[in-house]
Backbone bond lengths (Angstrom), bond angles and torsions (degrees), N, CA, C in turn:
res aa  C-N    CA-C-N  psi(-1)  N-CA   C-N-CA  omega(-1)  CA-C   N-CA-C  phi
1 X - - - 1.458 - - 1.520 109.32 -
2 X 1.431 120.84 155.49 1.541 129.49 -144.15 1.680 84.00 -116.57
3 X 1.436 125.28 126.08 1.318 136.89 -157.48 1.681 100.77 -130.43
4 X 1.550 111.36 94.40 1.750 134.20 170.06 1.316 109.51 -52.32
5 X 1.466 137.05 90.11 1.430 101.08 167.30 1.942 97.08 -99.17
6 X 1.186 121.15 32.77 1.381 107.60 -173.76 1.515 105.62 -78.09
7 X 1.135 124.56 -43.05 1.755 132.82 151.00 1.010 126.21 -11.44
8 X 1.556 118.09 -44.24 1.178 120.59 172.81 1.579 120.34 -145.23
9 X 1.031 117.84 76.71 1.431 137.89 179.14 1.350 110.03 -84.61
10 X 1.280 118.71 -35.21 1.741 113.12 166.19 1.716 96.40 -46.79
11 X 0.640 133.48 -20.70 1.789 124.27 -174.15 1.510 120.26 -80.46
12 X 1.609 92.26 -4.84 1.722 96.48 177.96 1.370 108.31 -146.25
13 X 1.130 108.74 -13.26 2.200 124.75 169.02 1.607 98.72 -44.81
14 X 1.546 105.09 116.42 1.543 98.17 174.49 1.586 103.94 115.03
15 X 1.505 124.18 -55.44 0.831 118.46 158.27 1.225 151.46 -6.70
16 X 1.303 138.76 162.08 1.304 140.34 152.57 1.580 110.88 -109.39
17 X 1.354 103.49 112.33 1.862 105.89 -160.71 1.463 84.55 -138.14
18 X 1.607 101.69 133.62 1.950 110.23 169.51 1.471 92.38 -107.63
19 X 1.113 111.56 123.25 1.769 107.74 149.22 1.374 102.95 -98.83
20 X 1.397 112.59 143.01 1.424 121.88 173.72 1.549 104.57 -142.93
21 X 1.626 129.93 124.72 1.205 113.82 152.50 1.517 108.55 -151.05
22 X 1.665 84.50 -162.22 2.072 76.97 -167.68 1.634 100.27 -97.19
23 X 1.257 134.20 165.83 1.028 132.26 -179.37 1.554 116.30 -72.77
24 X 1.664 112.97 -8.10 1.360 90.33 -156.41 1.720 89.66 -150.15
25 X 1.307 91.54 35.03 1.915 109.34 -177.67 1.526 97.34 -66.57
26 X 1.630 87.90 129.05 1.641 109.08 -173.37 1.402 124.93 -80.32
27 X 2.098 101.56 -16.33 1.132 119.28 -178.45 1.142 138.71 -112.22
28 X 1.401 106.66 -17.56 1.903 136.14 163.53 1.340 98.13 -114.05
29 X 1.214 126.04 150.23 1.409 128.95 161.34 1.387 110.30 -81.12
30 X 1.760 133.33 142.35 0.752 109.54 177.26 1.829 122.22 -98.29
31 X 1.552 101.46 10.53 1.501 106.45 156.16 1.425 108.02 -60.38
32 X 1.030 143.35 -16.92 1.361 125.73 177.55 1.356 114.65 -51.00
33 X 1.634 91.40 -65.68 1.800 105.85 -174.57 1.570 97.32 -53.38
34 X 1.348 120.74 -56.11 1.304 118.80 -176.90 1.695 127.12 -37.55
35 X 1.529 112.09 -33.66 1.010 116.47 -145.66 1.998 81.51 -108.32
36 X 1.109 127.31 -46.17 1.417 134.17 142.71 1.772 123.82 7.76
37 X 1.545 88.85 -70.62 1.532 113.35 -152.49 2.065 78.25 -87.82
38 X 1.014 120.34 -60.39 1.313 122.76 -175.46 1.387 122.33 -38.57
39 X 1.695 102.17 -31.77 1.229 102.55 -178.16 1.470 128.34 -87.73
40 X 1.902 98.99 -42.69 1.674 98.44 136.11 1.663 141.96 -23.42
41 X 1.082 98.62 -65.14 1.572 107.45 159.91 1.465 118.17 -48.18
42 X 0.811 121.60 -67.66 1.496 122.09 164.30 1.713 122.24 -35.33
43 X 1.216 106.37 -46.72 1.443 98.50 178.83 1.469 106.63 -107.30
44 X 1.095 128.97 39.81 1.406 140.64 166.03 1.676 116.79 53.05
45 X 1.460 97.84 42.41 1.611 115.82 -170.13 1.121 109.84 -110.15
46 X 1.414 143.91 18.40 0.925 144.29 -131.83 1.897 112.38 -136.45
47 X 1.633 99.99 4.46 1.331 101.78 -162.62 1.488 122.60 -86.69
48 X 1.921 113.73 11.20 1.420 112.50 148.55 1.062 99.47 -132.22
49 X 1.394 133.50 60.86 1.291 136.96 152.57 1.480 137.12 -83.84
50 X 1.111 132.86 102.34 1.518 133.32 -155.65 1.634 101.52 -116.95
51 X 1.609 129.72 115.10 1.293 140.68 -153.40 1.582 111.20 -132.01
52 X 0.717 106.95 83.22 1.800 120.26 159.96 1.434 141.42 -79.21
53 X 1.185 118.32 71.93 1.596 129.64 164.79 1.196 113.21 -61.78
54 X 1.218 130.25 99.54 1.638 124.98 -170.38 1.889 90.49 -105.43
55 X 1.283 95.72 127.34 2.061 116.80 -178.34 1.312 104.61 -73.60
56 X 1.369 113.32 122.98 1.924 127.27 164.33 1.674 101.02 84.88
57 X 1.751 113.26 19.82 1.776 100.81 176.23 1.785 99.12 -117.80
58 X 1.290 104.53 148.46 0.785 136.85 -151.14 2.029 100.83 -95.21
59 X 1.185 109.61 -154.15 1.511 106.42 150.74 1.263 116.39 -120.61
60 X 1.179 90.64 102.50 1.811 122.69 169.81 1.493 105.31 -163.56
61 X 0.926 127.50 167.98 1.596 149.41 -145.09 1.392 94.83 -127.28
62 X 1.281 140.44 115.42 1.490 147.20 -157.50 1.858 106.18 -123.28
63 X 1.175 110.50 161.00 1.693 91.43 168.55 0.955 127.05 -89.38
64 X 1.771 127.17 37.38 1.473 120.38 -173.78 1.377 73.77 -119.01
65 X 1.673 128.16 -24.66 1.314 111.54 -163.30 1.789 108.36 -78.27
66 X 1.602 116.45 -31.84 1.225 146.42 165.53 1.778 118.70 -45.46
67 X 1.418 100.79 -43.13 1.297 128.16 167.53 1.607 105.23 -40.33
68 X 1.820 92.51 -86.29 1.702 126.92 -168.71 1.630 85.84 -48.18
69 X 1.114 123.46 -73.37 1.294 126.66 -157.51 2.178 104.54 -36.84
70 X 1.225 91.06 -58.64 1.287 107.54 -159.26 2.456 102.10 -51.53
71 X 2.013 93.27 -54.76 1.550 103.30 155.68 1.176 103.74 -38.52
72 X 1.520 156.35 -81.26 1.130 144.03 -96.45 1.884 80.77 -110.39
73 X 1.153 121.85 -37.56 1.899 116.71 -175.34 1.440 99.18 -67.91
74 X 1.327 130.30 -37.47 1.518 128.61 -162.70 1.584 102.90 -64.06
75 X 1.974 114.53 -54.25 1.066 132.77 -176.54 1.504 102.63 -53.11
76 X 1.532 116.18 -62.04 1.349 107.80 -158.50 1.536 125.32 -102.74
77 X 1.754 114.23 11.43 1.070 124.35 155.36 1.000 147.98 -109.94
C-alpha cells in the first residue's frame, strides 16, 4: 500500500530529516524521496533537510550513503 505523507508534513517541517536513496532502487522508487524533498521545498519546510540521490545505486546502502548518514547524526545530534 502507497503511504501520503504530503498531508501532513507539518509533522516533520522543522525537523531534522535525511533523505538518502539510490537513483535507480529497484525496490522503493526513488521519486518518492524526490517528490518528498520537493515538496518540502516548496512549502518552505525544508530548513533541516539533507537529500541524497546517489547516481547508478541500486537498493543497498553504499559508503557515501554510510558517510552522509553518519555527517548528518554528528550535525544534528
Amino acid at each position: 500500500a502507497e503511504y501520503e505523507l504530503e498531508g501532513r508534513l507539518e509533522t516533520i517541517a522543522g525537523r531534522p530529516l535525511l533523505l538518502w536513496h539510490g537513483e535507480t532502487d529497484d525496490v522503493v522508487p526513488a521519486a518518492d524521496s524526490q517528490r518528498l524533498a520537493a515538496e518540502l521545498r516548496r512549502q518552505g519546510a525544508d530548513g533541516r533537510l539533507t537529500s541524497l540521490i546517489e547516481s547508478g545505486v541500486k537498493h543497498r546502502i553504499t559508503p557515501l550513503a554510510l558517510s552522509a548518514t553518519a555527517d548528518f547524526f554528528r550535525r544534528e545530534l
